[in-house]
Residue frames as a rotation matrix with the C-alpha (Angstrom) as fourth column:
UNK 1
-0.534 -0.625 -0.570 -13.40
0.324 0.471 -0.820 12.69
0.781 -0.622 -0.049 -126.39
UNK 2
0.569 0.784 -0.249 -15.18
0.497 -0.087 0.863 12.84
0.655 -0.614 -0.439 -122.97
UNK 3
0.216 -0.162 0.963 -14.07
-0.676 -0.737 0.028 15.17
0.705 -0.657 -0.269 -120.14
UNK 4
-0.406 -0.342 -0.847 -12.21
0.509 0.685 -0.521 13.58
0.759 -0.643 -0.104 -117.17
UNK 5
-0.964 0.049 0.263 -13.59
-0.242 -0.579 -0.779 16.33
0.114 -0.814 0.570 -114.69
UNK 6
-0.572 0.820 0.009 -17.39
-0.557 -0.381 -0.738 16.51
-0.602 -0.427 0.675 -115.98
UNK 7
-0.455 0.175 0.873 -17.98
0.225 0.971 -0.078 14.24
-0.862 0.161 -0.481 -118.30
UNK 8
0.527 0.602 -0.600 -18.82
-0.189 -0.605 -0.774 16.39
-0.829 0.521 -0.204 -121.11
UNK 9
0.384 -0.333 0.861 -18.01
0.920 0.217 -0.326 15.69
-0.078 0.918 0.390 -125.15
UNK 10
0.350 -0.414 -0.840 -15.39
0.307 -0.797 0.520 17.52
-0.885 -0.440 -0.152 -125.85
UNK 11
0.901 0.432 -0.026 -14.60
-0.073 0.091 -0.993 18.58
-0.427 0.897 0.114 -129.49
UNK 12
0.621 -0.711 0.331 -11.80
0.750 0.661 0.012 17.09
-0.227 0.240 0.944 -131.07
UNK 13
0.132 -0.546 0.827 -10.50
0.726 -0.515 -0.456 20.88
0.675 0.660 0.328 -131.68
UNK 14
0.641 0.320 0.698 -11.32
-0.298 -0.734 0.610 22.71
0.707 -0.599 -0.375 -128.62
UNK 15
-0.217 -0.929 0.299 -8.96
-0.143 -0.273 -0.951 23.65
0.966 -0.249 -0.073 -126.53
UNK 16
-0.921 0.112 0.372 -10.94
-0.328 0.289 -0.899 23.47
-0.209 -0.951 -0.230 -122.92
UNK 17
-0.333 0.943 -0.004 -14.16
0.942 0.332 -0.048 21.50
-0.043 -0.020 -0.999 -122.02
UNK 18
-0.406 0.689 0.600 -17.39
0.210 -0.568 0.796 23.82
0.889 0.449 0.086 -122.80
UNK 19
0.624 0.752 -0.213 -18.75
0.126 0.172 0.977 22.05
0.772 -0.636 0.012 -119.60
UNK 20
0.728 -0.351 -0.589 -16.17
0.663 0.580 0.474 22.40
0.175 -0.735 0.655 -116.83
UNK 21
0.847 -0.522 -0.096 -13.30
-0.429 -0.567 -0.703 24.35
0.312 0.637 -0.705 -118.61
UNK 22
0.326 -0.702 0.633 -10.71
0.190 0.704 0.684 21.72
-0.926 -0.103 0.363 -117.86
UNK 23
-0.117 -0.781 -0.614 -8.06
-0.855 -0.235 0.463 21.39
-0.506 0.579 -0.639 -120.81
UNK 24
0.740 0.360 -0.568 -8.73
-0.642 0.630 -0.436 19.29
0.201 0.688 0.698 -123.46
UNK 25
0.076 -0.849 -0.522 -5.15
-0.529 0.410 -0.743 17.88
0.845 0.333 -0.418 -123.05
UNK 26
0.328 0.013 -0.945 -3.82
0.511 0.839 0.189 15.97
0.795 -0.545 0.268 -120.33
UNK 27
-0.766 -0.237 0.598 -3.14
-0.286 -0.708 -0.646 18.80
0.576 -0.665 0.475 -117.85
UNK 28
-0.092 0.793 0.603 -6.55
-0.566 -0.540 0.624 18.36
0.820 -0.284 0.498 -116.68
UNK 29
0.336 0.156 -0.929 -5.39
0.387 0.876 0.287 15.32
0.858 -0.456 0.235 -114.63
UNK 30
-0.689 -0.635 -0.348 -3.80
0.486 -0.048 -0.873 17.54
0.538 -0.771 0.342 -112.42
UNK 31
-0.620 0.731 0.285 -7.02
-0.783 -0.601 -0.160 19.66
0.054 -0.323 0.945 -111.24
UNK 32
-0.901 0.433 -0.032 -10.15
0.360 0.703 -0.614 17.81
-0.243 -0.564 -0.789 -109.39
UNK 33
-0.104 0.989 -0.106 -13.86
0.756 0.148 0.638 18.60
0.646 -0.013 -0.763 -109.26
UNK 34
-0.909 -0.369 -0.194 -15.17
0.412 -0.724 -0.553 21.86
0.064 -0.583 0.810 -107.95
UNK 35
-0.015 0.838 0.546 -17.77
0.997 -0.028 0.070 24.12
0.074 0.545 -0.835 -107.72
UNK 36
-0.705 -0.459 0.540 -18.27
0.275 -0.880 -0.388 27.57
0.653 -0.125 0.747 -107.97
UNK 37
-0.659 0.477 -0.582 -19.84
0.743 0.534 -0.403 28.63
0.119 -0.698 -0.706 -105.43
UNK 38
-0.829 0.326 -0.454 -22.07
-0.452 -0.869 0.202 31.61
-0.329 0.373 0.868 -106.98
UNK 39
-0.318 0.853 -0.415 -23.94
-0.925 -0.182 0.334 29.11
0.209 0.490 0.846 -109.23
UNK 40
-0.086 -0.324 0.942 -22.70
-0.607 0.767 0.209 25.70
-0.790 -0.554 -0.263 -107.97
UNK 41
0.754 0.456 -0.472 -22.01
-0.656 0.542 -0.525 24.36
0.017 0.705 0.709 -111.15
UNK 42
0.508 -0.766 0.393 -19.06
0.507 0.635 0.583 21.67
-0.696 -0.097 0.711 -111.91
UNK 43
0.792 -0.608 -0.055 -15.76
-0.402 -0.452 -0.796 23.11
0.460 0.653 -0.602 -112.87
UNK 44
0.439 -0.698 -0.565 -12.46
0.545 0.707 -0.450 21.98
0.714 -0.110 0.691 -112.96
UNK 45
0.779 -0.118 -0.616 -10.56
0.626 0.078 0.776 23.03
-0.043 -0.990 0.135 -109.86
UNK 46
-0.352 -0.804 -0.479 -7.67
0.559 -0.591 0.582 25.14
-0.751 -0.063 0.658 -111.09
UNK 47
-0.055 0.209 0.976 -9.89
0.713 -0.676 0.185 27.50
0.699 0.706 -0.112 -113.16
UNK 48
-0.874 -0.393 -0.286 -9.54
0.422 -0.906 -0.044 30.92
-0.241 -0.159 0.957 -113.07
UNK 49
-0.677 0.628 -0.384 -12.98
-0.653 -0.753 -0.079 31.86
-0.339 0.198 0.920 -113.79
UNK 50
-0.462 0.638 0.616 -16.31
0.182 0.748 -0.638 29.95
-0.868 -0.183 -0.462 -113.85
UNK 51
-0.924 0.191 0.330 -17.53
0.369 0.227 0.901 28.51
0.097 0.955 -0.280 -117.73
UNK 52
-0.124 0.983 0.138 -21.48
0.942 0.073 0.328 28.84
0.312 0.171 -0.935 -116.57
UNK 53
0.852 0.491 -0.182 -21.74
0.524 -0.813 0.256 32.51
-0.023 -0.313 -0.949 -114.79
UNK 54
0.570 -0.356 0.741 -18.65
0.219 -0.803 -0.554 34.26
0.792 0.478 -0.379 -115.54
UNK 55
0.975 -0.143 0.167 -17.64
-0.200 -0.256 0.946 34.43
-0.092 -0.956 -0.279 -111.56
UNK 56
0.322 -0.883 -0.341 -14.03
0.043 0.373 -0.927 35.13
0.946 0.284 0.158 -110.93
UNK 57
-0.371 -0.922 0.113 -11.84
0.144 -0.177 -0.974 34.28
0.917 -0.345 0.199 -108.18
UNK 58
-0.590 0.281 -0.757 -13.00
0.780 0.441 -0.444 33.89
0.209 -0.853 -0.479 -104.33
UNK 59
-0.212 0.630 0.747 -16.11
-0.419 0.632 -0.652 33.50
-0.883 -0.451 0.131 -103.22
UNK 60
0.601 0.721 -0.345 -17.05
-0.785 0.452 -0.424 32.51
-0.150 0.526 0.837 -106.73
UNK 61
0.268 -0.536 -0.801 -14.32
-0.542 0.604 -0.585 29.99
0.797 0.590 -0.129 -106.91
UNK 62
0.988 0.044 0.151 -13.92
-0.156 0.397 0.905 27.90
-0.020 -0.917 0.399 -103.66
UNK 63
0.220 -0.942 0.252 -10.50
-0.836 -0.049 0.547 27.38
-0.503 -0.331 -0.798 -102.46
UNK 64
0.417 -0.056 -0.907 -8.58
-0.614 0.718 -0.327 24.82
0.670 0.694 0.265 -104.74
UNK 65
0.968 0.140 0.208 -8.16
-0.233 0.812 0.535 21.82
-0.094 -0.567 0.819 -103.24
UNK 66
0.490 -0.871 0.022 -4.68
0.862 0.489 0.135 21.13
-0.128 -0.048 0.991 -102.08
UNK 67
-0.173 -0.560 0.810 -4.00
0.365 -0.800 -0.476 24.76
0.915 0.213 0.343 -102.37
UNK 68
-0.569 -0.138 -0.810 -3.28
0.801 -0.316 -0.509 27.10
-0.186 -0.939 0.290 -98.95
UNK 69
-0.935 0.270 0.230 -4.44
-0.242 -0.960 0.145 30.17
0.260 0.080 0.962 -100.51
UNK 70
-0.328 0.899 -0.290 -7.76
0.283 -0.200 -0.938 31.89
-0.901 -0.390 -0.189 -99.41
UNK 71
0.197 0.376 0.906 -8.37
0.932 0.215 -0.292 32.52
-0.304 0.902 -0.308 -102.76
UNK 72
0.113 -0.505 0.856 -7.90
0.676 -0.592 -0.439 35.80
0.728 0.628 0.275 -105.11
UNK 73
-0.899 -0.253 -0.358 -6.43
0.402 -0.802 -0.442 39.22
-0.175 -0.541 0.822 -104.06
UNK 74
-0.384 0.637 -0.669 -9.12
0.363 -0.562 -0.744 41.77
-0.849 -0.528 -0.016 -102.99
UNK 75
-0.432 -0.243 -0.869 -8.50
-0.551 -0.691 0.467 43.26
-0.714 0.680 0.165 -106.20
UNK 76
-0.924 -0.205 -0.322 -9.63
-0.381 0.529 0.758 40.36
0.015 0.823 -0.567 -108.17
UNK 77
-0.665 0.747 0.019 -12.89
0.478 0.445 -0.757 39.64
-0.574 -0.494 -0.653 -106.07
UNK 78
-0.426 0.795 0.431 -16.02
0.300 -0.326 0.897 40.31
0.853 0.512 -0.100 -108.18
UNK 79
-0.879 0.401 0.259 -18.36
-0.476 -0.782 -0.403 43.44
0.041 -0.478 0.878 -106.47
């Protein structure tokens, strides 16, 4: 099955995309297109941590779209 975020082949067992980390299921309709903004790859918009470098939580995660928050607590911010 193909990714709705990134367009990546997703395996008929796997649980998120490889390329994106979107949910295999149909949740992922509810998250958009992102990047992180460490490596600027494409990820799905409500992740919690970037598939290609590993970056959690703000700056490596741009605010989610349609969300208010500035992004993680202080505490969560990668050094």
């Amino acid at each position: 099955m193909e990714c709705s975020i990134c367009g990546a082949y997703i395996e008929v067992d796997a649980r998120n995309c490889a390329g994106c980390g979107a949910p295999a299921d149909d949740r992922a309709a509810s998250g958009e297109r992102s990047e992180c903004a460490l490596c600027e790859e494409i990820l799905w918009s409500l992740a919690e941590k970037c598939v290609h470098c590993g970056g959690k939580g703000y700056p490596a995660l741009r605010p989610r779209l349609g969300d208010k928050s500035l992004g993680a607590p202080e505490s969560e911010v990668n050094a």
